[in-house]
BAVEX-430986 format. One record per residue (C-alpha): chain; residue number from 0; z, x, y. Coordinates in steps of 0.2 Angstrom, whole numbers, padded with zeros to 4 digits. Each point is the difference from the previous one (the first is absolute). Layout:
% residues N
+-------+-----+-------+-------+-------+
: chain :   n :     Z :     X :     Y :
+-------+-----+-------+-------+-------+
:     A : NUM :     Z :     X :     Y :
...
+-------+-----+-------+-------+-------+
//
This chain:
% residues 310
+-------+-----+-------+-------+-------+
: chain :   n :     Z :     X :     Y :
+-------+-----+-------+-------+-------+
:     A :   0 : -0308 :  0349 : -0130 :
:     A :   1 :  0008 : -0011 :  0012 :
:     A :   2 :  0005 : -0018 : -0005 :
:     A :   3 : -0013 : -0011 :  0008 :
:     A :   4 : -0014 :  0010 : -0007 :
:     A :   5 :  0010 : -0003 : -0019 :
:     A :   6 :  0001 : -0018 :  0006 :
:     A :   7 : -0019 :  0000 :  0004 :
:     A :   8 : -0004 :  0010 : -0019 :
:     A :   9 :  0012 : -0014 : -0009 :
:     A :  10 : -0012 : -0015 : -0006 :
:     A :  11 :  0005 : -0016 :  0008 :
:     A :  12 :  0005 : -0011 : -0013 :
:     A :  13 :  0004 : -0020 :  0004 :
:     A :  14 :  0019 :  0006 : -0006 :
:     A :  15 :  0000 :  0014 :  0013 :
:     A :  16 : -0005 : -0012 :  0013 :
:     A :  17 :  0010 : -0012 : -0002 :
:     A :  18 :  0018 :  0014 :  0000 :
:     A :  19 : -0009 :  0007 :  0016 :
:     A :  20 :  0002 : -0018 :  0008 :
:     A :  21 :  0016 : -0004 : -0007 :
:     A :  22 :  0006 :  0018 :  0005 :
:     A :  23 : -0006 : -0003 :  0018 :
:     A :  24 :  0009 : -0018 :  0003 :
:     A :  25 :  0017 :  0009 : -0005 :
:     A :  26 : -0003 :  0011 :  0013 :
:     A :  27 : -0005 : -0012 :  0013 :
:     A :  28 :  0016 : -0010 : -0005 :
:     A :  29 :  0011 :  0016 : -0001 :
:     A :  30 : -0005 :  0003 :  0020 :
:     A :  31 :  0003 : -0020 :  0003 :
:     A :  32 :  0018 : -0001 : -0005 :
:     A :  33 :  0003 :  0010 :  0016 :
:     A :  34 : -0005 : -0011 :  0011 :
:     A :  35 :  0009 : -0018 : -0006 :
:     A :  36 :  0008 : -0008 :  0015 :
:     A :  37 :  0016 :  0000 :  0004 :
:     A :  38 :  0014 : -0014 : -0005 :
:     A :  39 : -0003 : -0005 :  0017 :
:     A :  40 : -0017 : -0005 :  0000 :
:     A :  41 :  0006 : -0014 : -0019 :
:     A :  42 :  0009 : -0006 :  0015 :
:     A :  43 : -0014 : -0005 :  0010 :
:     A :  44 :  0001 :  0014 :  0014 :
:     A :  45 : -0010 :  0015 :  0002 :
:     A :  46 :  0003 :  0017 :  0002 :
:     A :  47 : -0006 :  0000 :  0018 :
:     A :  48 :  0012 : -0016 :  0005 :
:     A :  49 :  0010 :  0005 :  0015 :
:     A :  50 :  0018 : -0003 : -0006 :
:     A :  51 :  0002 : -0018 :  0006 :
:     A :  52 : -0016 : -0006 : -0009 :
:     A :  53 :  0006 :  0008 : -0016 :
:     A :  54 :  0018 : -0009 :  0002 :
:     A :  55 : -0006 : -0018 :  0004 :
:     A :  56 : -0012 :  0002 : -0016 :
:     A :  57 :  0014 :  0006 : -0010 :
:     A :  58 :  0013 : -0013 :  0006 :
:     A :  59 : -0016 : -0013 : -0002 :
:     A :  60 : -0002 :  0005 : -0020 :
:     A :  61 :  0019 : -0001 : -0001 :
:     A :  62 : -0001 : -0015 :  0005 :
:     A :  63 : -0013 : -0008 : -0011 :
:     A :  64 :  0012 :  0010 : -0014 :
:     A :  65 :  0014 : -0012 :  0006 :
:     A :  66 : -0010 : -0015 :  0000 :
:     A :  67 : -0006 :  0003 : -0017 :
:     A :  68 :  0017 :  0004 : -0008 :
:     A :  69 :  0008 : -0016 :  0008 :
:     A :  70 : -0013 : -0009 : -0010 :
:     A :  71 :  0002 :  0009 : -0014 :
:     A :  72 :  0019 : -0004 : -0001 :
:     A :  73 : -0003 : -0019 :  0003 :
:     A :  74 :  0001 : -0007 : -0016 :
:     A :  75 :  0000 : -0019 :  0003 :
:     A :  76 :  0008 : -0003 : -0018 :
:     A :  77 :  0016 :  0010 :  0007 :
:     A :  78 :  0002 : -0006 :  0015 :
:     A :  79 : -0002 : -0019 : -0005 :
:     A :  80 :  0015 :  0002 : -0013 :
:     A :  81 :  0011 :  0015 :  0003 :
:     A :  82 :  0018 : -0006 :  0004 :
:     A :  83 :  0005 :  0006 :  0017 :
:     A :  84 :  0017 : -0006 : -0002 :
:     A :  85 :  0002 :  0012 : -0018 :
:     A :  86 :  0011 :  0013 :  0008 :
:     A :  87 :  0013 : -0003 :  0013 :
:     A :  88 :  0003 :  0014 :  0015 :
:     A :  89 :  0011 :  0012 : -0006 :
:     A :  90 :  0016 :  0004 :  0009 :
:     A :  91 : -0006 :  0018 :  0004 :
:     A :  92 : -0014 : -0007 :  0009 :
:     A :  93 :  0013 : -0010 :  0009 :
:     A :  94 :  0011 :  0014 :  0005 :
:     A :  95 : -0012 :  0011 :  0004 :
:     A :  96 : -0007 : -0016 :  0013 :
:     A :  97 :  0019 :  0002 :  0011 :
:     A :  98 : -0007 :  0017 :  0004 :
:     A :  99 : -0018 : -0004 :  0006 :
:     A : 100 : -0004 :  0004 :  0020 :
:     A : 101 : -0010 : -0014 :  0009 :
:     A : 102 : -0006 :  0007 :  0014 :
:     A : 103 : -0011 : -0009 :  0014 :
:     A : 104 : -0016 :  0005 :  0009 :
:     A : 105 : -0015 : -0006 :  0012 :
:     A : 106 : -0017 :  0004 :  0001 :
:     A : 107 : -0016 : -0007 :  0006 :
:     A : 108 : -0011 : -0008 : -0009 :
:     A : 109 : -0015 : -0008 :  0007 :
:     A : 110 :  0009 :  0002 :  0019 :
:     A : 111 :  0014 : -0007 : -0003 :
:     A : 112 :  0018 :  0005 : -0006 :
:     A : 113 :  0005 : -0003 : -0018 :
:     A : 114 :  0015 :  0001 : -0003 :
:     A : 115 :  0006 :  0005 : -0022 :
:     A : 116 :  0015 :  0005 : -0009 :
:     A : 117 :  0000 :  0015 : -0013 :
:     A : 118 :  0007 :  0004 : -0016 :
:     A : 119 :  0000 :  0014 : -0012 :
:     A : 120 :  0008 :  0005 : -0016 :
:     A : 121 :  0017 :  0008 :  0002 :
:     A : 122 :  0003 :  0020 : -0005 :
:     A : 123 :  0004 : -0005 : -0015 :
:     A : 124 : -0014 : -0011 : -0009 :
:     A : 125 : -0015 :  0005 : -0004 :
:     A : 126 : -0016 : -0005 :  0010 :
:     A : 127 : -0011 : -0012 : -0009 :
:     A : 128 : -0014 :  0003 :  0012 :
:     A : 129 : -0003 : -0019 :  0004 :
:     A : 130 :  0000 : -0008 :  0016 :
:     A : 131 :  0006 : -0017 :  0002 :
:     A : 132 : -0004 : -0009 :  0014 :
:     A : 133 :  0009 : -0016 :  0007 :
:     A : 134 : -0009 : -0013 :  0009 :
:     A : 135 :  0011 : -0016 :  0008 :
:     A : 136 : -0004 : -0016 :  0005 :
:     A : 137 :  0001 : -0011 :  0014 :
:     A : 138 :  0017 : -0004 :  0000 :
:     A : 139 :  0006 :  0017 : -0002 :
:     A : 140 : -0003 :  0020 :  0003 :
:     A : 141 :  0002 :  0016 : -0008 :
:     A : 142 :  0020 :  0000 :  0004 :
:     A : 143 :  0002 : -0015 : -0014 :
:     A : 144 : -0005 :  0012 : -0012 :
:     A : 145 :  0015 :  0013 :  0005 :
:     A : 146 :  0011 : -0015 : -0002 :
:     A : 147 : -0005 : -0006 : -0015 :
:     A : 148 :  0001 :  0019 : -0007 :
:     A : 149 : -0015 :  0001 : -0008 :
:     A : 150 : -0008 :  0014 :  0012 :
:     A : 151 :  0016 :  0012 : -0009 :
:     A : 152 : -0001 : -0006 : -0016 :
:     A : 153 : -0020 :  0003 :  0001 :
:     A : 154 :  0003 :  0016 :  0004 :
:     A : 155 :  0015 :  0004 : -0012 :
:     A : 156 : -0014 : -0005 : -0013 :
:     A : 157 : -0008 :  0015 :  0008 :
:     A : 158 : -0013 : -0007 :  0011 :
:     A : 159 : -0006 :  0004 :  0017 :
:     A : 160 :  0003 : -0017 :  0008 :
:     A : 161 : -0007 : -0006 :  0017 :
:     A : 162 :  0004 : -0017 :  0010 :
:     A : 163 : -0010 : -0004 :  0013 :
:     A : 164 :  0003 : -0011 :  0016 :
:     A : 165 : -0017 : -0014 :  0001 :
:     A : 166 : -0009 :  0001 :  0017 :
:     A : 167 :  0008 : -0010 :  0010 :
:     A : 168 :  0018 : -0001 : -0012 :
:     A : 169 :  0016 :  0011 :  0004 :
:     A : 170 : -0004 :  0014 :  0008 :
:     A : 171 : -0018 :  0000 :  0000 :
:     A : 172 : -0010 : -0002 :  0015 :
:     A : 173 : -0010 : -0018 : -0001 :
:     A : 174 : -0018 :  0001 : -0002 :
:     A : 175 : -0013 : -0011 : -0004 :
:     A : 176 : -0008 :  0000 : -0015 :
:     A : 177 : -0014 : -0007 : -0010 :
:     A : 178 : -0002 : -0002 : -0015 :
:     A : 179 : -0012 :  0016 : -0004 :
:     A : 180 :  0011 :  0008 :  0013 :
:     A : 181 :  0016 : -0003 : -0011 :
:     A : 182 : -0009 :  0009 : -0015 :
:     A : 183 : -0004 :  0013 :  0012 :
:     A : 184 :  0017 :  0000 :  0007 :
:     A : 185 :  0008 :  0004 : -0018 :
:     A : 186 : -0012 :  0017 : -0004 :
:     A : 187 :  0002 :  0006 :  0016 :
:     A : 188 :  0020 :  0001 : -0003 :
:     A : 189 : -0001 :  0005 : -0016 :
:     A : 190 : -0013 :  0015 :  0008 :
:     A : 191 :  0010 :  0004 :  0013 :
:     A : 192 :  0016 :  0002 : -0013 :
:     A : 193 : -0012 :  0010 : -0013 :
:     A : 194 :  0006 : -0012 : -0014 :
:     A : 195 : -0009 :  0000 : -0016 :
:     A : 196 : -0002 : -0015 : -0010 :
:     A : 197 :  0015 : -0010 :  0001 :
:     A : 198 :  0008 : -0013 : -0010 :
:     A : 199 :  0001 : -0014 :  0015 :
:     A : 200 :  0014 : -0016 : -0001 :
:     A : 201 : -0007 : -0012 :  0011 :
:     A : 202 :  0007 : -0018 :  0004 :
:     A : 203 : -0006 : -0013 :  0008 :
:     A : 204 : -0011 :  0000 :  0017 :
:     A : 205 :  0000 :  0020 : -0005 :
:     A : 206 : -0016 : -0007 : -0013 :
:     A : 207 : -0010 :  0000 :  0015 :
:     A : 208 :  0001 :  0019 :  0003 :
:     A : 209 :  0001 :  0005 : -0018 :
:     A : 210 : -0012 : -0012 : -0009 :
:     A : 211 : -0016 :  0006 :  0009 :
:     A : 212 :  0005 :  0019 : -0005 :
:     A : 213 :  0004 : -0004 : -0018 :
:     A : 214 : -0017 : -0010 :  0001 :
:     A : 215 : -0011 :  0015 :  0008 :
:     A : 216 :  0010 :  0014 : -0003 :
:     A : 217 :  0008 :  0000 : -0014 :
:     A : 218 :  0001 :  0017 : -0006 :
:     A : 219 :  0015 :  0002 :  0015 :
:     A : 220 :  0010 : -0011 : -0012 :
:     A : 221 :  0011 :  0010 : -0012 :
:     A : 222 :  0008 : -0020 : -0005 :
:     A : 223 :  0003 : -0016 :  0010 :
:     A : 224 :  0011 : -0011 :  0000 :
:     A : 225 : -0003 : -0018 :  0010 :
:     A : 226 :  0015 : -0012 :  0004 :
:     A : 227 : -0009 : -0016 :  0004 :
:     A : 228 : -0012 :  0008 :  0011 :
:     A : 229 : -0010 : -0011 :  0014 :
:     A : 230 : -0019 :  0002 : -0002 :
:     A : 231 : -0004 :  0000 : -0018 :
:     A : 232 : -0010 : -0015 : -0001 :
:     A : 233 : -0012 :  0008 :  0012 :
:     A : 234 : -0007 :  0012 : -0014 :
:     A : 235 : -0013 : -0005 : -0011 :
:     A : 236 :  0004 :  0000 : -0016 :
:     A : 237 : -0011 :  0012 : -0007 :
:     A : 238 :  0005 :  0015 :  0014 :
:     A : 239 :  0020 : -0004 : -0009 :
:     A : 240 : -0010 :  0002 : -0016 :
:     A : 241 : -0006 :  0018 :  0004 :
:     A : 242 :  0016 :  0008 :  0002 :
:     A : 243 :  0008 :  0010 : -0010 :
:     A : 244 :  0017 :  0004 :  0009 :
:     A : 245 :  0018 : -0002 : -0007 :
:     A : 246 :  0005 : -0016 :  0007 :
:     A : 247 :  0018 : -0008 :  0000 :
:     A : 248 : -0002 : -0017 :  0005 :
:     A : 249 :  0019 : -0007 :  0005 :
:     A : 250 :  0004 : -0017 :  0007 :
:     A : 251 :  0015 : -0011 :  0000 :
:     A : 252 : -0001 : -0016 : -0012 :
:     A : 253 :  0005 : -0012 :  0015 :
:     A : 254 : -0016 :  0009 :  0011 :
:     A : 255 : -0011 : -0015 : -0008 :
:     A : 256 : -0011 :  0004 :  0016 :
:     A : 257 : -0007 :  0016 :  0004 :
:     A : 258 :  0011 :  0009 : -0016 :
:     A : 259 : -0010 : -0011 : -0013 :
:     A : 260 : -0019 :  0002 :  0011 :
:     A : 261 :  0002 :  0018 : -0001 :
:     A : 262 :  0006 :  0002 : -0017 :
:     A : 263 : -0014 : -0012 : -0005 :
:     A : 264 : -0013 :  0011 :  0013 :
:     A : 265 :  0007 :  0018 : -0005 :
:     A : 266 :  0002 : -0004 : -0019 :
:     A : 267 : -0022 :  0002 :  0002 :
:     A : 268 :  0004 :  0020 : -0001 :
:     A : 269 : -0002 :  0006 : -0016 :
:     A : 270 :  0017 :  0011 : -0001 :
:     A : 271 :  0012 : -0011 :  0006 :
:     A : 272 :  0014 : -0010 : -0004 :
:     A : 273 :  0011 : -0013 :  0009 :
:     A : 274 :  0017 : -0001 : -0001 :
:     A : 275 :  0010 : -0017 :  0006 :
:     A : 276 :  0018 :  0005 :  0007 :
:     A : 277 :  0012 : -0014 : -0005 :
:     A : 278 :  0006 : -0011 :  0014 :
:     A : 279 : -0010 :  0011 :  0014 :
:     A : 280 : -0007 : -0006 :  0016 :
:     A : 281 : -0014 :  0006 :  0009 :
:     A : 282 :  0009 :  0016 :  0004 :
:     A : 283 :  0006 :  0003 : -0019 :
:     A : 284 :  0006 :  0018 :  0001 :
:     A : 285 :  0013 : -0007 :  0009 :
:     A : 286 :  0005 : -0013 : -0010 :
:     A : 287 : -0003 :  0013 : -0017 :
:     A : 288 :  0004 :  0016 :  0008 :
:     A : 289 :  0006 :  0008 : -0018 :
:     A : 290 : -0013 : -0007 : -0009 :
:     A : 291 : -0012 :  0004 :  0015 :
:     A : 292 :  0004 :  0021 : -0002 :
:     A : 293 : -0001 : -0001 : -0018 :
:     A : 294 : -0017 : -0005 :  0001 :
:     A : 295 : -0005 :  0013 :  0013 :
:     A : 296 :  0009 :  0014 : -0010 :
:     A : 297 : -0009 : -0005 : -0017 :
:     A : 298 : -0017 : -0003 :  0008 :
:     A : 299 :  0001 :  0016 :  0011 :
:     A : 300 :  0006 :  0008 : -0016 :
:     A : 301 : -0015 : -0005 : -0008 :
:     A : 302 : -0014 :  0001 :  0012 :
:     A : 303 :  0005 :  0022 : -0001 :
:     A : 304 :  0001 :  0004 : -0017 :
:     A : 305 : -0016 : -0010 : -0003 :
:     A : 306 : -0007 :  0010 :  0014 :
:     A : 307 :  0007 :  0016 : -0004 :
:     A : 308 : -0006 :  0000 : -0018 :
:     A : 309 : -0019 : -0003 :  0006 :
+-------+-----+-------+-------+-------+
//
C-alpha cells in the first residue's frame, strides 16, 4: 500500500501531530539555509548593487569600523598619565633616518596648487602603516620640517610622513579661505592624497584648519598633536569634551599667551595630556627639538599598538 494511504490508516495521535509539525519546519529551514545573503549584503550592499554602489557601502561600513575602534582605544586614564618621555629614540631609528628620500609634489586642491613634501620608510624598516602628517604655522612652511629632521626621523620610525605647504605659504598658490573653507580645505587634500586617519602635528595658526576637523571629523585622526594652536578658545567646551582622539598638547613654558590658552582649552579633551617644554617660546620644537621628537616617537608609538590590538 502506498505511504499516504498508511499515513491516512495511522490514527492521529497529539504526539504524531506535533513530530509532523516539527518534521516540516526542519525542512522548511533545510531549503532556507540556501538562500542566506551574501557577506556583501552584512555590509550594507545588495546583490544587485552595480559595483560602485557596493564599494562606497563597503568603504562606508569600514569607515564607521574605524571610528568605532578609535574610540574603543581611547582610554582617557592612559592618555592623561602615560609618560611620553619613557623611552628615548633609538639609534637605529636614527640611522635608518640618513637614509630616508624627501621627495616634493604639487597637486590641486580646491583650484589651486598645493605644494607637499613626502616621506617614506627606507628598504630597510618595516612599515608601521601610520601616516603622520605635518602642519606648520605662520611663520614657517613644510621645508622647517626637513631642516629640523623630523620628516626622516618620522619616517625612520616607519611612518609615512607628509608635510604640506598652507594656502598661501611656500609654494602653495594663495587662496582665500574661510573658516568652513579651511575645514574643507584639509579633507579635500587629505582625499586627493587617499590618506587614511592620520596622526596630525599642528602648530600654531595651523589650529585653524585642524581644529574644525578634529571637532566634526574626528574619525580622520589617528592622533593629534597641537603646538600652541590659534582658535581654541573658539570651541565650546562641551564639543572639546566629546572627543576621544589621542591628543598631545605641547607648548613652550615662556608661551604664557596662546601656549597656556590652548593648553588650558584642549586639556577639555578627555585623552590628552599637556606637556610644558622648559624654556620654549612659542615655537618650542625649536627651542626643545630632542625632547620635541621624543614625544612624537613615543606618542606615535603609542597611538599604533593601542590601535593595532583593537
Amino acid at each position: 500500500m502506498a505511504p499516504s494511504l498508511l499515513l491516512t490508516k495511522m490514527p492521529m495521535t497529539p504526539l504524531r501531530v506535533m513530530g509532523m509539525v516539527v518534521g516540516v519546519a526542519v525542512i522548511c529551514l533545510f531549503f532556507s539555509a540556501f538562500r542566506v545573503p551574501s557577506k556583501s549584503l552584512k555590509l550594507g550592499t545588495s546583490l544587485d548593487q552595480p559595483p560602485a554602489a557596493a564599494a562606497a557601502a563597503a568603504a562606508a561600513a569600514l569607515h564607521v569600523k574605524r571610528d568605532t575602534s578609535g574610540r574603543t582605544m581611547a582610554d582617557p586614564s592612559f592618555w592623561h598619565t602615560f609618560d611620553f618621555q619613557s623611552e628615548s629614540i633609538p639609534p637605529a631609528v636614527v640611522d635608518a633616518a640618513s637614509k630616508v628620500t624627501v621627495i616634493t609634489n604639487n597637486i590641486n586642491i580646491m583650484g589651486a596648487n598645493t605644494f607637499y613634501r613626502e616621506a617614506k620608510p627606507p628598504a630597510e624598516v618595516e612599515p608601521s602603516g601610520e601616516v603622520v602628517l605635518l602642519l606648520h604655522g605662520a611663520a614657517f612652511k613644510s621645508a622647517k620640517w626637513v631642516e629640523l629632521n623630523t620628516i626622516n626621523l618620522l619616517a625612520g620610525m616607519g611612518h609615512r610622513v607628509i608635510a604640506v605647504d598652507l594656502p598661501g605659504f611656500g609654494n602653495s598658490g594663495r587662496q582665500e579661505l574661510g573658516a568652513e573653507l579651511r575645514r574643507t580645505w584639509l579633507q579635500s587634500f587629505l582625499i586627493a592624497l587617499n590618506l587614511p586617519p592620520c596622526v596630525v602635528v599642528s602648530p600654531s595658526f595651523s589650529g585653524v584648519f585642524s581644529l574644525p576637523m578634529l571637532v566634526l571629523q574626528p574619525h580622520e585622526f589617528d592622533g593629534f598633536v597641537p603646538i600652541a594652536v590659534d582658535a581654541t578658545d573658539e570651541i565650546p567646551v562641551h564639543r572639546l569634551q566629546a572627543i576621544r582622539v589621542p591628543t598631545l598638547i605641547i607648548y613652550g613654558e615662556k608661551d604664557t599667551g596662546l601656549g597656556h590658552l590652548s593648553r588650558d582649552d584642549l586639556s577639555n579633551i578627555p585623552t590628552s595630556q599637556a606637556v610644558e617644554l622648559p624654556g620654549a617660546r612659542h615655537p618650542a620644537y625649536l627651542d626643545q627639538t630632542n625632547i620635541f621628537h621624543t614625544l612624537l616617537y613615543n606618542f606615535i608609538k603609542q597611538v599604533h599598538a593601542h590601535r593595532a590590538v583593537v
